[in-house]
C-alpha positions as CSV (number, residue, x, y, z in Angstrom):
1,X,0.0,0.0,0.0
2,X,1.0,3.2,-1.0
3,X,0.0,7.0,0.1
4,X,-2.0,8.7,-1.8
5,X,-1.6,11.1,-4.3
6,X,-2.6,14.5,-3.3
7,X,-1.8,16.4,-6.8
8,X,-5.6,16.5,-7.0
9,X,-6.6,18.9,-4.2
10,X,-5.2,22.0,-3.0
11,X,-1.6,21.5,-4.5
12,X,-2.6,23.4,-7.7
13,X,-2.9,26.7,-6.5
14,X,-6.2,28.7,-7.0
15,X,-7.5,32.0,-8.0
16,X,-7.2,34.7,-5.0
17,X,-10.5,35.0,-5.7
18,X,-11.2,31.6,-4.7
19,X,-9.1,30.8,-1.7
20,X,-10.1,34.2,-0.2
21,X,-11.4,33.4,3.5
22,X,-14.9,33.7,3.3
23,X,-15.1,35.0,6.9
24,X,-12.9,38.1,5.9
25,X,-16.0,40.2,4.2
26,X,-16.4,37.6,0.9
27,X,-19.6,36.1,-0.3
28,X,-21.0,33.9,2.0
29,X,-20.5,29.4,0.7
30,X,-23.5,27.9,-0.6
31,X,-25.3,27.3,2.7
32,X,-27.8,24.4,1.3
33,X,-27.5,20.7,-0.3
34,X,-30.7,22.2,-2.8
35,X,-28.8,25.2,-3.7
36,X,-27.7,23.3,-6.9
37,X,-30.4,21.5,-8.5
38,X,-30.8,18.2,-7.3
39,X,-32.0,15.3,-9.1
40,X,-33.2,12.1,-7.6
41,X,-34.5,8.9,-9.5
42,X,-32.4,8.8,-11.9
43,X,-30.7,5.3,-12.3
44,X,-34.1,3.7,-12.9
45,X,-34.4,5.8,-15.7
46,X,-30.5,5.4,-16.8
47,X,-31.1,1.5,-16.5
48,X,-34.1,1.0,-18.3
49,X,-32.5,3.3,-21.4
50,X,-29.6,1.0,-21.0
51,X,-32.5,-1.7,-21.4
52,X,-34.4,0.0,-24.2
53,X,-31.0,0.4,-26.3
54,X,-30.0,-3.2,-26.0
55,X,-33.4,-4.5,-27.3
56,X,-33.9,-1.9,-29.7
57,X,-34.3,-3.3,-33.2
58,X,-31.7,-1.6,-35.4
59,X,-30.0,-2.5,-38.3
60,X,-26.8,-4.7,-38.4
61,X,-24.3,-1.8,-38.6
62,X,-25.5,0.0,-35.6
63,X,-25.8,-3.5,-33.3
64,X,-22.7,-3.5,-32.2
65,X,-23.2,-0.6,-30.4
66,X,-26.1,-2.3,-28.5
67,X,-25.5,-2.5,-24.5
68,X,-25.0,-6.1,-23.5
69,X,-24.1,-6.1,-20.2
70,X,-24.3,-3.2,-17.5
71,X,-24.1,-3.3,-14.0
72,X,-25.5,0.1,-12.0
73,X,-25.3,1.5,-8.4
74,X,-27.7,1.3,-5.8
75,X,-31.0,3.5,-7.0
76,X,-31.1,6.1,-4.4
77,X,-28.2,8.5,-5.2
78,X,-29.3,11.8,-5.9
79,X,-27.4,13.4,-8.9
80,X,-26.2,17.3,-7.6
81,X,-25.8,19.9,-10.3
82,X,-22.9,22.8,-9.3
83,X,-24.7,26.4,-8.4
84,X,-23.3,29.7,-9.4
85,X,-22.2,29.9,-5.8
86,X,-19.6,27.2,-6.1
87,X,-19.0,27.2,-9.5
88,X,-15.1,26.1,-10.2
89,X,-14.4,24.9,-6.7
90,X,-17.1,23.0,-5.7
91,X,-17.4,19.6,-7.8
92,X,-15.8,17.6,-4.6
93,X,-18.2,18.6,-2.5
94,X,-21.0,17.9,-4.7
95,X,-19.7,14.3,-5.7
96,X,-19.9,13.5,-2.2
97,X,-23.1,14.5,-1.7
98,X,-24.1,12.2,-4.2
99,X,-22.4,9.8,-2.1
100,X,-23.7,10.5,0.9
101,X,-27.5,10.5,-0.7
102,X,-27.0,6.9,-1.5
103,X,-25.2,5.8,1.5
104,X,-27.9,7.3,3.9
105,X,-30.3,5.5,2.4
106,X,-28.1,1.9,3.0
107,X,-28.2,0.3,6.1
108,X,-25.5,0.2,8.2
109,X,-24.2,3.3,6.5
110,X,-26.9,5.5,7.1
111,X,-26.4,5.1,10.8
112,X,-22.9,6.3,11.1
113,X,-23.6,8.9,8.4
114,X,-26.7,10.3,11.1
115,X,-24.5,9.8,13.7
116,X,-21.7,12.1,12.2
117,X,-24.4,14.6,10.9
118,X,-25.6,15.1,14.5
119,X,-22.0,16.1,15.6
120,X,-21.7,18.5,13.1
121,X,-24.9,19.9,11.3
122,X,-26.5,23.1,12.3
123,X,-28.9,22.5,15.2
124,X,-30.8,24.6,13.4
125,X,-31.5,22.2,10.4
126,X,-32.3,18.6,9.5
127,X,-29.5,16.2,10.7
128,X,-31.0,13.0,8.1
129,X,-30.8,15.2,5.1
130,X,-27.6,15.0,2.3
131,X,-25.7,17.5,4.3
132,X,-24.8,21.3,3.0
133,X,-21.4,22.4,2.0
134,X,-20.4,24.0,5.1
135,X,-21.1,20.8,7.0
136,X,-19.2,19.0,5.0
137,X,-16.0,21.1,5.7
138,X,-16.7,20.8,9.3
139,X,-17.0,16.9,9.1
140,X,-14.0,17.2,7.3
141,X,-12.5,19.4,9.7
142,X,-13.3,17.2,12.8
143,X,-12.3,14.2,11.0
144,X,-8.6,16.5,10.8
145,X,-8.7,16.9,14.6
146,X,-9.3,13.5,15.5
147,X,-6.3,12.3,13.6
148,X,-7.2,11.5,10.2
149,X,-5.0,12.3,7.7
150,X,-2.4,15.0,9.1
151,X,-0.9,15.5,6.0
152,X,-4.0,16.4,4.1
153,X,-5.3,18.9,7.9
154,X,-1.2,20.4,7.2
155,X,-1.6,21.4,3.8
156,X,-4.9,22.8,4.7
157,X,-3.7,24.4,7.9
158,X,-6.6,22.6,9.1
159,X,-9.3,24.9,7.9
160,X,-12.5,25.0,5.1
161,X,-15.3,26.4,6.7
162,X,-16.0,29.1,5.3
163,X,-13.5,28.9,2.2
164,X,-13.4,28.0,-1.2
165,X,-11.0,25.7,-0.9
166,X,-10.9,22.6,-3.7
167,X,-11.5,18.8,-1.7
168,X,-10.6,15.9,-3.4
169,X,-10.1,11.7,-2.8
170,X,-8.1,11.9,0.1
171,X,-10.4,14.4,1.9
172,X,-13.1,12.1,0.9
173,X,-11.7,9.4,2.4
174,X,-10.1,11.1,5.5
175,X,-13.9,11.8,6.1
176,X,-15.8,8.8,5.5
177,X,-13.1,6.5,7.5
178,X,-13.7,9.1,10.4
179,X,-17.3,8.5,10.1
180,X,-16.0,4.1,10.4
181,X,-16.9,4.2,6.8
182,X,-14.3,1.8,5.3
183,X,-13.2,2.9,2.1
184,X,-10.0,2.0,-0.3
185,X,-8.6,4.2,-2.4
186,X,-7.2,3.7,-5.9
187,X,-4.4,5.8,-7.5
188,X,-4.3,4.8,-11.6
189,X,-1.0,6.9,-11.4
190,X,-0.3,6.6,-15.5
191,X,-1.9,4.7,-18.5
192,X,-2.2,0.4,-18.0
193,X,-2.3,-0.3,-21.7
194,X,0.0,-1.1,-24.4
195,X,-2.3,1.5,-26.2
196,X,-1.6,4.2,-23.7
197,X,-5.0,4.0,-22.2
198,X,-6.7,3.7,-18.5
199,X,-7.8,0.2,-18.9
200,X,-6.9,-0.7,-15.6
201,X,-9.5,2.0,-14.4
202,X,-12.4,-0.1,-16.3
203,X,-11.0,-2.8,-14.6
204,X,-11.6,-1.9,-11.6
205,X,-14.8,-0.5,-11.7
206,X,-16.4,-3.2,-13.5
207,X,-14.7,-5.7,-10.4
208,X,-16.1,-3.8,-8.0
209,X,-20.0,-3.3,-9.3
210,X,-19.4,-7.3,-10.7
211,X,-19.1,-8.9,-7.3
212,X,-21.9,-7.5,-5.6
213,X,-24.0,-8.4,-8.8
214,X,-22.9,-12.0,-9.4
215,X,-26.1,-13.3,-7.8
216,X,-28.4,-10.9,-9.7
217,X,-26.3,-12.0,-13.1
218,X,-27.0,-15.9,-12.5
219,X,-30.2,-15.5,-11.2
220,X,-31.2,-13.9,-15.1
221,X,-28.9,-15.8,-16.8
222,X,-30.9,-19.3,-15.5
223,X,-34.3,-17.7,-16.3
224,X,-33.0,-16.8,-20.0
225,X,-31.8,-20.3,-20.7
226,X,-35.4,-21.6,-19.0
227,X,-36.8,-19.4,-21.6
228,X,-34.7,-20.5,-24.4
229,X,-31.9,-18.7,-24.9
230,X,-28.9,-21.3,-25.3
231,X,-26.2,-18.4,-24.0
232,X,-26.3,-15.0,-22.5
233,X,-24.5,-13.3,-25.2
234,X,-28.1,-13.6,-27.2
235,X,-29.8,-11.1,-24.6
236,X,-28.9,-8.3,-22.3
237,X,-28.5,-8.7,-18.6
238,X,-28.5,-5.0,-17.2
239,X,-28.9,-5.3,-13.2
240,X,-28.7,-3.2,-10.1
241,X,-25.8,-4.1,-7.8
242,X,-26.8,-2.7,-5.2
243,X,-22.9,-0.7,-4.1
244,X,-23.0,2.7,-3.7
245,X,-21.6,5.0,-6.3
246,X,-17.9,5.5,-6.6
247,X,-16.2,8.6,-6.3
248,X,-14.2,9.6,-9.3
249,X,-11.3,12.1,-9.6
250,X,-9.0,13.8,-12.2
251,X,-6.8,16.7,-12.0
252,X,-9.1,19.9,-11.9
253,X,-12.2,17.7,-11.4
254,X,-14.1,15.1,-10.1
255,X,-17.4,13.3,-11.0
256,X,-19.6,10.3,-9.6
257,X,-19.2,6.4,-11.2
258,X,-22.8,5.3,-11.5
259,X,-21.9,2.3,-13.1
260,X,-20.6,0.6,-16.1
261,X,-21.4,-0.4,-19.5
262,X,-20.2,-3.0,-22.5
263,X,-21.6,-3.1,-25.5
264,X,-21.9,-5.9,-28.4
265,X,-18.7,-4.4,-29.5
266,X,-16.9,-5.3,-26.6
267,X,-16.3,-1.7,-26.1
268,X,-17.2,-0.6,-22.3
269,X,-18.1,2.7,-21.4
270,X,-18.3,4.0,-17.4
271,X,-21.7,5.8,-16.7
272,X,-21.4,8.9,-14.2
273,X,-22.8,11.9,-12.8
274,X,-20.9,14.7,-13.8
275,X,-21.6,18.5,-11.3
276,X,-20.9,20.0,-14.1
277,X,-23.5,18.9,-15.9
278,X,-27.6,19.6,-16.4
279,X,-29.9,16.1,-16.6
280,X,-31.8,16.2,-19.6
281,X,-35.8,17.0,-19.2
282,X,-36.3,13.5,-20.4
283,X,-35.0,12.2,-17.6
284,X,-36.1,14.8,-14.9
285,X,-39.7,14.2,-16.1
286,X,-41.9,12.1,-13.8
287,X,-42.3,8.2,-14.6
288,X,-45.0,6.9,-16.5
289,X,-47.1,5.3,-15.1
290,X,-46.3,2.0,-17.0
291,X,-44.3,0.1,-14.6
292,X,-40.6,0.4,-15.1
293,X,-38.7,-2.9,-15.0
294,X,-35.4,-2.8,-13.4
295,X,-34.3,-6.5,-14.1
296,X,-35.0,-8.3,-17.3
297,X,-35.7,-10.7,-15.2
298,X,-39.1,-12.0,-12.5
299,X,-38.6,-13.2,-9.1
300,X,-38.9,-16.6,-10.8
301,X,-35.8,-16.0,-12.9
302,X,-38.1,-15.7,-16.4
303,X,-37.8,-12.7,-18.1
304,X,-39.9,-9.9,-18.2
305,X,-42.4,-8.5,-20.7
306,X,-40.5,-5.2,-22.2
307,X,-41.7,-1.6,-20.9
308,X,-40.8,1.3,-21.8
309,X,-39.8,3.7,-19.1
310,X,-39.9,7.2,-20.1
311,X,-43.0,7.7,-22.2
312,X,-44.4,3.9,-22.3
313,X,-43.5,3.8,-25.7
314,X,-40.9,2.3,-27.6
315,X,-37.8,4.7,-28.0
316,X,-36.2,5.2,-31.0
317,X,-32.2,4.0,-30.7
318,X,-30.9,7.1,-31.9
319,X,-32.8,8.9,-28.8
320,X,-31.5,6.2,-26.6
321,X,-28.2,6.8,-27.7
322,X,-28.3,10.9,-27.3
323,X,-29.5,10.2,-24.0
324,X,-26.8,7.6,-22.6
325,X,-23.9,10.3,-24.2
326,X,-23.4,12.5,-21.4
327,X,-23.0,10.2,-19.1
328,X,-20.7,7.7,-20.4
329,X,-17.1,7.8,-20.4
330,X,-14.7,5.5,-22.6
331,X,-11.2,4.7,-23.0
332,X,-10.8,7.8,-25.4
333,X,-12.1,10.3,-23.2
334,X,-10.4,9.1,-20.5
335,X,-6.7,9.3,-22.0
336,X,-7.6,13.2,-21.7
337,X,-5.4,12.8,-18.6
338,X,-2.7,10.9,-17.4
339,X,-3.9,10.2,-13.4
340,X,-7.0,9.0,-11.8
341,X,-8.2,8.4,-8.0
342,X,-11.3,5.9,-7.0
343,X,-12.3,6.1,-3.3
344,X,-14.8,3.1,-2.9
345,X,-16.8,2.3,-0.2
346,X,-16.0,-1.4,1.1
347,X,-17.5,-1.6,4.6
348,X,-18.2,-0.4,8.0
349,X,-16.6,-0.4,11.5
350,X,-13.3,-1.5,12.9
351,X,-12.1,-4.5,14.4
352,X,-10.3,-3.2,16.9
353,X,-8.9,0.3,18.0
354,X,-5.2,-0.3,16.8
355,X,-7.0,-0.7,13.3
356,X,-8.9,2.1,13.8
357,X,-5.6,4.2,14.6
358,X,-3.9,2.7,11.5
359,X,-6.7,3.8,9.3
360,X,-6.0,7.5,10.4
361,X,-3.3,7.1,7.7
362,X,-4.3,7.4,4.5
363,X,-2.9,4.6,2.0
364,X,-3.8,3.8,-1.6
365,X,-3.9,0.7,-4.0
366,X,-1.6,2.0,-6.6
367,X,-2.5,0.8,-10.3
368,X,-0.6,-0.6,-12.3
């Protein structure tokens, strides 16, 4: 195990305007969770357009960019869109409110998460709520003072309240693992590929959604044979793993790993929330009021009779397509940079204290 890399956050230096102490006469932080536009329900929609393009009937030439297999995160994570207030500083914060949307909804998380919120929320306001940007830089704060991560309090001089200061994986981390959130952390330091390319970071993100599926998988992969099917490879098997969202980081930004995608082509594709980004109307739109399948598969293992989940209709592939764009993320548009950090969620509570004074030190699986 290695320590982190902490090029990500604070070590590029910001725009006066930006690290100015807000307590010093600036403008005031975002003070609520809702001050960006928030976003629930969106990965039952994401999964059934996964659906919809992999049974779409399409001519042979566009097939191959059919899905085939995707595996999602669990349903509840809240996709956060960046406010004018925070705008260019505040896309850590807002990818782990998206983490923290899903996680509260998760048993055992959600009790530590409440548990932390109550130390550090303003008694004024709602403790079980995806907390605000200022309470996240007071967890992050108090997870400093209680020894986690020194280096990462040092170079902050152990302050963000009230600043404008960039977060990134390690103060993720730092945070969650004071909560007793464990949590490893992944540092793709350069490309894994022959071909110059992050392979190693679809690697890992298909491992982790994969093993928490496996049951799901087999469970539709019997009811397709008992249908018929002689192999898998002749239908889709898009399923729900049930893991809460990774947090995803590149130099000047970070964004949220919903899930992941391969297509007929073999090509795979990641599927994230991006801050930065606005969700398409299509998606933001309440659910028909056809029931939206989120297996192709019954409880019986037989698979389901098709719906469609947006309008009830079939939709065209090209649609599907357009839709799925802005949130997937390939091999290409990942060579856009050279280094990539992962914090994922992997369990709860210590076993003892000496492990939970080892975790004050941050480490990382570094890849390759």
């Amino acid at each position: 195990m290695k320590r982190p890399d902490r090029s990500f956050a604070g070590k590029q230096p910001l725009p006066k305007r930006q690290t100015k102490d807000l307590r010093k006469g600036g403008e005031e932080p975002a003070k609520s969770a809702s001050d960006g536009r928030m976003t629930p329900g969106i990965i039952p929609k994401l999964t059934s357009l996964l659906k919809d393009n992999a049974h779409a009937k399409v001519q042979s030439k566009n097939s191959l960019n059919q899905t085939k297999l995707a595996y999602t995160c669990h349903s509840s994570v809240i996709h956060y869109e960046g406010s004018i207030m925070d705008r260019g500083w505040g896309c850590g914060y807002r990818n782990f409110q998206m983490l923290l949307s899903s996680l509260l909804q998760m048993p055992p998380y959600r009790d530590l998460v409440i548990a932390s919120l109550q130390q550090d929320c303003d008694p004024r306001s709602e403790c079980l709520r995806v907390p605000e940007i200022a309470t996240l830089q007071s967890m992050a704060e108090s997870a400093w003072r209680a020894g986690f991560d020194q280096m990462g309090a040092s170079h902050f001089s152990g302050r963000l309240v009230g600043s404008r200061k960039w977060i990134g994986a390690t103060e993720i981390a730092a945070t969650l693992l004071w909560m007793g959130i464990r949590v490893t952390v992944y540092d793709f330091h350069r490309p894994s590929g022959s071909d110059g390319k992050h392979h190693a970071v679809l690697d890992t993100v298909e491992q982790y959604f994969r093993e928490a599926a496996q049951e799901a998988v087999a469970q539709q992969s019997e009811g397709l044979k008992r249908f018929g099917f002689t192999s898998t490879s002749e239908r889709a098997i898009i399923t729900s793993s049930e893991k809460p969202p990774l947090y995803f980081q590149h130099q000047g930004h970070s964004r949220t790993i919903v899930g992941i995608e391969t297509l007929r082509s073999g090509v795979r594709n990641l599927l994230v929330y991006d801050p930065s980004n606005s969700v398409a109307e299509d998606l933001r739109s309440p659910l028909s009021s056809s029931p939206m399948s989120t297996s192709s598969c019954n409880a019986k293992g037989l698979p389901k009779k098709e719906t469609n989940s947006l309008s009830g209709t079939p939709i065209p592939f090209g649609t599907t397509q357009r839709l799925l764009r802005s949130y997937r993320v390939g091999l290409e548009q990942l060579a856009k940079h050279t280094q990539y950090q992962v914090v994922a969620v992997t369990g709860v509570g210590w076993n003892s204290e000496a492990e939970r004074e080892r975790g004050k030190i941050l480490t990382s699986q570094r890849i390759p």
